[in-house]
Backbone as a chain_set.jsonl record, in Angstrom:
{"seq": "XXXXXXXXXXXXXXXXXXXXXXXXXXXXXXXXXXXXXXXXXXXXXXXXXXXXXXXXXXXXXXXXXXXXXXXXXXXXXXXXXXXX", "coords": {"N": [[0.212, -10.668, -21.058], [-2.194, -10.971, -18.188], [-2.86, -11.958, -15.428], [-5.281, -13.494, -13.696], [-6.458, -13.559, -10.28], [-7.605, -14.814, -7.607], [-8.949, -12.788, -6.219], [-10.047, -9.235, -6.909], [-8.183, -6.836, -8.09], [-6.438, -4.123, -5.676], [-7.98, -1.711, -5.207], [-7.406, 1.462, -3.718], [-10.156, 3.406, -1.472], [-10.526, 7.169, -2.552], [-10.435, 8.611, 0.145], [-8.692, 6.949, 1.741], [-5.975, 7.002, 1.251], [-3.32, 8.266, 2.646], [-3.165, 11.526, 4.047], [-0.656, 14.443, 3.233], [-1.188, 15.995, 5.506], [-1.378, 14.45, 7.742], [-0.275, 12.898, 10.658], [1.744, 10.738, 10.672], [2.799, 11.081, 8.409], [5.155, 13.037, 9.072], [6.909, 11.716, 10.172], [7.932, 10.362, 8.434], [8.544, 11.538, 5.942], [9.817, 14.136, 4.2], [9.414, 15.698, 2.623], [7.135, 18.571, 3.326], [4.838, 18.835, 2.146], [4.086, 16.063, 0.719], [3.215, 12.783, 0.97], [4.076, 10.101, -0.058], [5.989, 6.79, -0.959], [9.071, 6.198, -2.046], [10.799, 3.066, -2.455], [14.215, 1.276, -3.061], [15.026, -1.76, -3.787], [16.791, -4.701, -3.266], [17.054, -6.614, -5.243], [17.244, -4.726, -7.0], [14.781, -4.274, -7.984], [11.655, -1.897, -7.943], [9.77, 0.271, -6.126], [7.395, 2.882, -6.256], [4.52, 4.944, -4.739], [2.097, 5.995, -2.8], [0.736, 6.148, 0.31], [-1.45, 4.141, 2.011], [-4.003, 4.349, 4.251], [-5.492, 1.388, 5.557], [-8.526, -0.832, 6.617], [-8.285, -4.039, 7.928], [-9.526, -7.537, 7.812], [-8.51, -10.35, 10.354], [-7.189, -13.253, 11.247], [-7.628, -15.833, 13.16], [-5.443, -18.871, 14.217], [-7.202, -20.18, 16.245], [-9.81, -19.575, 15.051], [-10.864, -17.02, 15.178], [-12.06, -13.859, 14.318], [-10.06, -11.013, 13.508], [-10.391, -7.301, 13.192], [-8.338, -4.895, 12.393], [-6.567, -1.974, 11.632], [-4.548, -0.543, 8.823], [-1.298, 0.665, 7.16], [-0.112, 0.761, 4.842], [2.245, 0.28, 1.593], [0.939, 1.7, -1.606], [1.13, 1.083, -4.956], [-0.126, 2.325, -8.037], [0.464, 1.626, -10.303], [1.778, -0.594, -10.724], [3.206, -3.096, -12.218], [3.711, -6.35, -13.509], [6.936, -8.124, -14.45], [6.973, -9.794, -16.94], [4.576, -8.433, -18.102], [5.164, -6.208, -19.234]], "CA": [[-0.782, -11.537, -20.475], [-2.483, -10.642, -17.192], [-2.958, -13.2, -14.573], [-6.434, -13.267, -13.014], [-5.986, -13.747, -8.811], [-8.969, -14.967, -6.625], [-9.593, -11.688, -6.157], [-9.655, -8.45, -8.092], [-6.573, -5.995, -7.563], [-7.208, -3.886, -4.703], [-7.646, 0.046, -5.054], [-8.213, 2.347, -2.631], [-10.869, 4.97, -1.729], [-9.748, 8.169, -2.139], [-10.442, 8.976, 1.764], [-8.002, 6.154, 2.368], [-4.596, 8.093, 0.723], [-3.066, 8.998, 3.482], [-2.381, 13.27, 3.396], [0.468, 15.072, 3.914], [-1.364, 16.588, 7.268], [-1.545, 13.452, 8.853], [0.87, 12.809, 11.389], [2.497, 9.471, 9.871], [3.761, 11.353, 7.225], [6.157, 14.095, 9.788], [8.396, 10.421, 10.491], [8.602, 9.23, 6.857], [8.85, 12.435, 4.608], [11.439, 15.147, 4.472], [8.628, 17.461, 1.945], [6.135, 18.191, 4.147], [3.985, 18.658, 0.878], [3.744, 15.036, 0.406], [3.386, 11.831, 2.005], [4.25, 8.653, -0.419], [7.49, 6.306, -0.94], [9.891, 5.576, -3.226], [12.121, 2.477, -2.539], [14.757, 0.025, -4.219], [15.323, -3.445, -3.378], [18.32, -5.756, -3.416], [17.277, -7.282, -6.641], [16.846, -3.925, -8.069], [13.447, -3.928, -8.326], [11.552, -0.897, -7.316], [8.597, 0.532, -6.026], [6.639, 3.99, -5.676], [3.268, 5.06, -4.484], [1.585, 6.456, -2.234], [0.429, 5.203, 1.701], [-3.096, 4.437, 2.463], [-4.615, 3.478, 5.372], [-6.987, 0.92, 5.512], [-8.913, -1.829, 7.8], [-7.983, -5.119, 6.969], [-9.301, -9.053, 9.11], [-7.49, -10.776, 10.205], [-8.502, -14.584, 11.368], [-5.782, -16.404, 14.171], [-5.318, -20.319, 14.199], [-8.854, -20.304, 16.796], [-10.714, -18.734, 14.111], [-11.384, -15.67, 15.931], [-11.744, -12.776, 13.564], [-10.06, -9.033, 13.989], [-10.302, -6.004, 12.492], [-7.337, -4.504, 12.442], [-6.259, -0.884, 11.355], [-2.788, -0.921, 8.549], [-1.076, 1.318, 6.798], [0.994, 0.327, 3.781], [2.377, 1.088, 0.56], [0.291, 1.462, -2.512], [1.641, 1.445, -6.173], [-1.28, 2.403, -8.816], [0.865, 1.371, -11.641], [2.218, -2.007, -10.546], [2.8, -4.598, -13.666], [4.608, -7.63, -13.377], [8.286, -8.098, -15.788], [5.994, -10.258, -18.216], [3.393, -7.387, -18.729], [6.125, -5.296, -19.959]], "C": [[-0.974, -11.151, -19.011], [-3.148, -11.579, -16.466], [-4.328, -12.878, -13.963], [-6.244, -14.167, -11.428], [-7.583, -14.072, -8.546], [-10.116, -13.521, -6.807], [-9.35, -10.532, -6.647], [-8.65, -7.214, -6.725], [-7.836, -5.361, -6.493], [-6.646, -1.979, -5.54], [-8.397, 0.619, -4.221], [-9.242, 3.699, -2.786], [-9.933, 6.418, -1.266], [-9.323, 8.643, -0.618], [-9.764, 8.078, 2.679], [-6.633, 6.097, 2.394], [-4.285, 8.867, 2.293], [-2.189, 10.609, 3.221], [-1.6, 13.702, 4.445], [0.792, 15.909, 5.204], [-1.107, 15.787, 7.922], [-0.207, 12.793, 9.305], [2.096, 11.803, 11.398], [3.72, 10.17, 9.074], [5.343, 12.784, 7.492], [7.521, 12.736, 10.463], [8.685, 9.892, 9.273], [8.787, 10.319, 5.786], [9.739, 13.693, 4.815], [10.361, 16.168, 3.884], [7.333, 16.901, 2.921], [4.571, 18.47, 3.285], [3.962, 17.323, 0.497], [3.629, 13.817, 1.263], [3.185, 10.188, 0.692], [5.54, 8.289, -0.426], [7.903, 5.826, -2.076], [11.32, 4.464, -2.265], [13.003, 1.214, -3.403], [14.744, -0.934, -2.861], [17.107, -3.949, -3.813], [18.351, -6.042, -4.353], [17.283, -6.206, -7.951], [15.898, -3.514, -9.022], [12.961, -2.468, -7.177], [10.094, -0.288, -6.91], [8.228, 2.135, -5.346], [5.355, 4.644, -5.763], [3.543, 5.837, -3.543], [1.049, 5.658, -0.595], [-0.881, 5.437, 1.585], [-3.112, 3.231, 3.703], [-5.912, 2.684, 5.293], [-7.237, -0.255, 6.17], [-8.961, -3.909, 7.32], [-8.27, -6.648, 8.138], [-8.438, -9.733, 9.175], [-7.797, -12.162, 11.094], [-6.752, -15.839, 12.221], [-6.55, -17.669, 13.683], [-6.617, -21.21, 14.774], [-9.804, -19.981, 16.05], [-11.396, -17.158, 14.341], [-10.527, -14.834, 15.017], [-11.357, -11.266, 14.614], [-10.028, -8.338, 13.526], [-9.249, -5.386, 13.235], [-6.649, -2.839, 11.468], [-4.265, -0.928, 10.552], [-2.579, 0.249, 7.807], [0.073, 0.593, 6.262], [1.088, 1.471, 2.559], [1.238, 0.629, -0.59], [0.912, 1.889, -4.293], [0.736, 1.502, -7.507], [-0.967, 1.829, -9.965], [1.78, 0.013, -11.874], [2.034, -2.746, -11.999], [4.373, -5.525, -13.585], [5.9, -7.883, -14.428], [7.258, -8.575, -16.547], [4.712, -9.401, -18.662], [4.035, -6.46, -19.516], [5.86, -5.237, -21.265]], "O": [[0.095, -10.961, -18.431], [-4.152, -12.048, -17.001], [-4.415, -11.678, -13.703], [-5.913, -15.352, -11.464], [-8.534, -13.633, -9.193], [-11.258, -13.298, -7.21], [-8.172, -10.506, -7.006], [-8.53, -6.965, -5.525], [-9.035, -5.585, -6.33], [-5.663, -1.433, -6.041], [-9.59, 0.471, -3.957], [-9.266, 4.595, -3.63], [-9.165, 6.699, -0.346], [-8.188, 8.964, -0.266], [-9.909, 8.096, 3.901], [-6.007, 5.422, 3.211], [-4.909, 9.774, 2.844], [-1.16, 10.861, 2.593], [-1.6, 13.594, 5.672], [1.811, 16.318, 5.761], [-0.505, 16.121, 8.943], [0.674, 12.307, 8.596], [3.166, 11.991, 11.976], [4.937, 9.989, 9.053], [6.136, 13.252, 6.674], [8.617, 12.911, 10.996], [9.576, 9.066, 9.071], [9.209, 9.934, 4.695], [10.268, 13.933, 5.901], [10.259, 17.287, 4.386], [6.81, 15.82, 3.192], [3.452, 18.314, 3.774], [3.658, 17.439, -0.691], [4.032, 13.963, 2.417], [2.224, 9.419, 0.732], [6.378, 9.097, -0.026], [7.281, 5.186, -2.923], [12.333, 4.859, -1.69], [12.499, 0.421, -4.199], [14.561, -0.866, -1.646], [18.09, -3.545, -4.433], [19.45, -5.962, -4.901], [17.307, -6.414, -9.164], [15.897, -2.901, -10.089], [13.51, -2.089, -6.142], [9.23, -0.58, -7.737], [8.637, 2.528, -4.253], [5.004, 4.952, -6.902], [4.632, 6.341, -3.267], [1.072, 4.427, -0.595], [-1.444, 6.468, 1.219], [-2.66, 2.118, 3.971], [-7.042, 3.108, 5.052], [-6.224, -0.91, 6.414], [-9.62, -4.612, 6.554], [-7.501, -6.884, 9.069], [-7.578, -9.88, 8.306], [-8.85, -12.066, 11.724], [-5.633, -16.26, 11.928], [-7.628, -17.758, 13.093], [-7.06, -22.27, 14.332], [-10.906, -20.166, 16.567], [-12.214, -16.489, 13.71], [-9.315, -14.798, 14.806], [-11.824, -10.728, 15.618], [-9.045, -8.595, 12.831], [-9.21, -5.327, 14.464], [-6.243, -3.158, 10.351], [-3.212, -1.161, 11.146], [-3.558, 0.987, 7.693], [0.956, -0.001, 6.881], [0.611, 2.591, 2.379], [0.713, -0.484, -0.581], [1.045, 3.066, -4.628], [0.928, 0.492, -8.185], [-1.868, 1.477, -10.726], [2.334, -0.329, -12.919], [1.011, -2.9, -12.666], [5.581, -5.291, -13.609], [5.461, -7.727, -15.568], [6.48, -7.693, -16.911], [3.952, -9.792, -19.549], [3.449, -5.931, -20.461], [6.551, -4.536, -22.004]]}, "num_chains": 1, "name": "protein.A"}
């Protein structure tokens, strides 16, 4: 069963994958042929993807909107224990 959210999953544009030129990826990767992450958790859950950069608002307590520049992880193949 697949849960329907407000809003639909998010995927990125390709031109938003951050590549293994870009300078992010010379502090977080050891192959300099790649640039995504693999990590565990405490509970032994786990996650690996890829980084993308992308521009995300962001809206303070005054209501004053910002655009804001992030860079996270992205996992294309995410599914929840109960999708299993």
């Amino acid at each position: 069963m697949l849960l329907q959210g407000a809003h639909p999953s998010y995927k990125p544009e390709q031109s938003n994958i951050v590549p293994a030129s870009d300078p992010l990826c010379d502090r977080v990767q050891r192959n300099p042929n790649e640039c995504n992450y693999d990590i565990n958790y405490a509970d032994r859950s786990s996650s690996m993807g890829a980084y993308v950069r992308d521009n995300m608002q962001l809206i303070s307590e005054d209501s004053e909107r910002e655009n804001v520049d992030i860079v996270f992880g992205y996992e294309p193949t995410f599914q929840l224990p109960w999708q299993i």
